[in-house]
N, C-alpha and C positions, 0 to 999 in steps of 0.2 A: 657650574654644570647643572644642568636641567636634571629634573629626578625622572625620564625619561631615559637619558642616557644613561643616568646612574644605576638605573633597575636594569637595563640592557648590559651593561658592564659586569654586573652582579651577576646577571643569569649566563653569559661566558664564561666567569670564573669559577660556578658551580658545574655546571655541567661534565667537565671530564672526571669531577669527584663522583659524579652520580654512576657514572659508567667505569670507574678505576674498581679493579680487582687486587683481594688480598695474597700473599703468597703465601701458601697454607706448607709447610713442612711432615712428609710421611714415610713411613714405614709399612711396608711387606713382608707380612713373616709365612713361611711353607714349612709345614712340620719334616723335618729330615729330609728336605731340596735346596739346592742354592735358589737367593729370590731375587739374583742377580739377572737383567736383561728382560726384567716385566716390562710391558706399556704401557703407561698411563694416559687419556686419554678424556681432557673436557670436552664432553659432546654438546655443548651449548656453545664454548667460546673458540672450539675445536683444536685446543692447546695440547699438547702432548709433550711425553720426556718419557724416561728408562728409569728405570732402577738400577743404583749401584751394585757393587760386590758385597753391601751391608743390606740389600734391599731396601734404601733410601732415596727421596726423592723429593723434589720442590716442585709445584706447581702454582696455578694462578687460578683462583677461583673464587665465586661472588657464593651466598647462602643461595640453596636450593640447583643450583649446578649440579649434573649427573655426571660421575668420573665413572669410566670404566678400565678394567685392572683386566690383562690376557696376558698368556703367554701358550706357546704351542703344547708344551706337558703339564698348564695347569685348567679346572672351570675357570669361567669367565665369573669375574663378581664386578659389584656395581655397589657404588656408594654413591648415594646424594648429600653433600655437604649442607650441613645443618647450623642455625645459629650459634650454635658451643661450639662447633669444629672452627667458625671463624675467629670465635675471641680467642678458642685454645690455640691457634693456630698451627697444628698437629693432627693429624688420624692416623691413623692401626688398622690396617685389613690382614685378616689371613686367608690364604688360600689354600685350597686343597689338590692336593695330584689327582690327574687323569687316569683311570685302571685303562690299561693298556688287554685288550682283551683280541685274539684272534677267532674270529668269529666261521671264517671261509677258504679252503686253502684252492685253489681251480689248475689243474696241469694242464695248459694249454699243448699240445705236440706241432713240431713246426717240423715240417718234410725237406725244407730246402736253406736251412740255417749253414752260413759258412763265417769265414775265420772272422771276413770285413762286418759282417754281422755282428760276431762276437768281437769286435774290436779289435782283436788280437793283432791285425795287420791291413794298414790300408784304412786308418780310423781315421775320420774325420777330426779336427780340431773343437774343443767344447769352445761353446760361445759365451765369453764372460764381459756381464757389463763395466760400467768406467768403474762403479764400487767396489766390483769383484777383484779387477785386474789391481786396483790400487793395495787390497787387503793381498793378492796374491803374490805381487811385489815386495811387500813389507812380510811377506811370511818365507819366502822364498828361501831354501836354504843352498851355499855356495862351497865347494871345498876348499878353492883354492888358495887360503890364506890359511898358511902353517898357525899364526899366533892366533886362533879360534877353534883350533882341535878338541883344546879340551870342551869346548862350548858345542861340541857336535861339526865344526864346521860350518857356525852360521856365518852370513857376512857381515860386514860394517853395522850399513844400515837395518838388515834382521835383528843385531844383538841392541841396537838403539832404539828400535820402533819397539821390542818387549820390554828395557826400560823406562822408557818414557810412555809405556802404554798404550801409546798411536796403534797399534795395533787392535787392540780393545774397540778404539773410539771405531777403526775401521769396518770392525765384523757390526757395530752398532747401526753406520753408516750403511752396508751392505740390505740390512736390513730392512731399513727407513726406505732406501732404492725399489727392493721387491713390492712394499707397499706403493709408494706412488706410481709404478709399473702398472700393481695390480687397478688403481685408479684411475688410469688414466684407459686401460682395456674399457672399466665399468664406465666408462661417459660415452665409448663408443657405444656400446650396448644399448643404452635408454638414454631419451633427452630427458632433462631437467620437468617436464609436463608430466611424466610417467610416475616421477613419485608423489606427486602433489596430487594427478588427477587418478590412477588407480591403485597407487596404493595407501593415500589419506596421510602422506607425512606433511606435517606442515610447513610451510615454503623457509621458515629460518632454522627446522632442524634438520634441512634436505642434505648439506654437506657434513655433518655431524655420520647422518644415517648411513650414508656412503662409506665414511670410512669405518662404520660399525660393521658393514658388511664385510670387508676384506679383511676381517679377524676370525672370521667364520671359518673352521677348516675345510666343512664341505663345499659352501660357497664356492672358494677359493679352488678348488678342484675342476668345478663347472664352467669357472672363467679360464683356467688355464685348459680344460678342454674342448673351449669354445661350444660348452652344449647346452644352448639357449634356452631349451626345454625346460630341462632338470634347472635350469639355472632363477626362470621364471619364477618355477614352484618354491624354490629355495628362498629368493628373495621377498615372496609375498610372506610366506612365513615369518621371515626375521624381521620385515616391517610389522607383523601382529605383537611382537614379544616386543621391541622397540616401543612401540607406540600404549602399550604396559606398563613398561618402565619409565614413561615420561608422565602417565596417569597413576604411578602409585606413589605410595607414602612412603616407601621406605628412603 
């Protein structure tokens, strides 16, 4: 074999080493909250997973990789995986709870509110996606089976999908749905040129930055309200603090 070929063979076989990532083992601790059903979230190689019922979790991450850690009632943190996070192959975040503060209460008066209004009668059916119907399926409770009384009256498949958990994995699954939902609203919104050319994300962490956005509560509100203004100003922001966290040491 020519040492042509041999050095061409060589640099085949190195190469997916160069780009293979380690799988880093973590934990989430919330002082006096479950840290159950956090997001975990490589905004480089765009890998994500959940936290269990122990706030445990596996990922896949190279050194210098920025993870991000949300969930609805906690801050947002952010670790960059460091040379010793890879040979320990373990990290520790703690998060802290959100102070839930009411700030504004507004009594709207409405003159012409009736029952269809108020649901009471004549209500439309709510509209649930394939996620939702599948979790509302497996949650569904039945009377008609005498040998289930003592158990509430769930059915068959309700008392097997809460031991086997499926149920869990659904409301997981339900969740995972609202975000790609909320993703795929954000690409009608702005083409792919918009975050490169006004708001300076760099073109390999444009789909990272995407899904950093629809973690945002407010954000999220703008999208579901379709109000492109507010929604504007919201996202140049969150590309300022993003584009931070990819320029800092921590």
């Amino acid at each position: 074999m020519s040492k042509t070929k041999i050095v061409l063979v060589g640099f085949l076989f190195w190469v997916p080493l160069l780009y293979s990532q380690t799988t880093i083992k973590g934990k989430v601790v919330v002082k006096e909250q479950t840290a159950e059903g956090i997001h975990v979230l490589n905004l480089v190689s765009e890998k994500a997973t959940i936290t269990n019922e122990k706030g445990e979790f596996t990922i896949e991450a190279n050194e210098d990789d920025l993870l991000v850690f949300s969930a609805v009632h906690l801050h947002y943190w952010r670790k960059t995986i460091s040379a010793d996070d890879i040979k320990n192959g373990f990290i520790e975040v703690e998060m802290t709870v959100k102070e839930q503060k009411l700030e504004e209460v507004v009594v709207t008066e409405y003159t012409k509110i009736n029952a269809q209004d108020l649901g009471i009668i004549d209500y439309k059916p709510k509209k649930y996606t394939p996620a939702e119907r599948r979790l509302r399926t497996a949650e569904q409770l039945k009377w008609y089976s005498p040998l289930l009384i003592p158990f509430g009256g769930m059915s068959v498949d309700g008392l097997i999908n809460q031991i086997s958990g499926r149920t869990n994995q659904l409301k997981k699954e339900v969740e995972i749905e609202k975000k790609e939902l909320l993703l795929k609203k954000l690409n009608e919104w702005y083409e792919n040129e918009f975050y490169t050319n006004q708001l300076n994300i760099p073109e390999e962490y444009r789909e990272g930055f995407k899904v950093y956005t629809i973690y945002d509560e407010e954000f999220i509100n703008y999208l579901n309200s379709n109000d492109t203004v507010n929604g504007s100003l919201c996202i140049s922001k969150l590309a300022n603090e993003f584009l931070t966290y990819l320029t800092s040491d921590e």
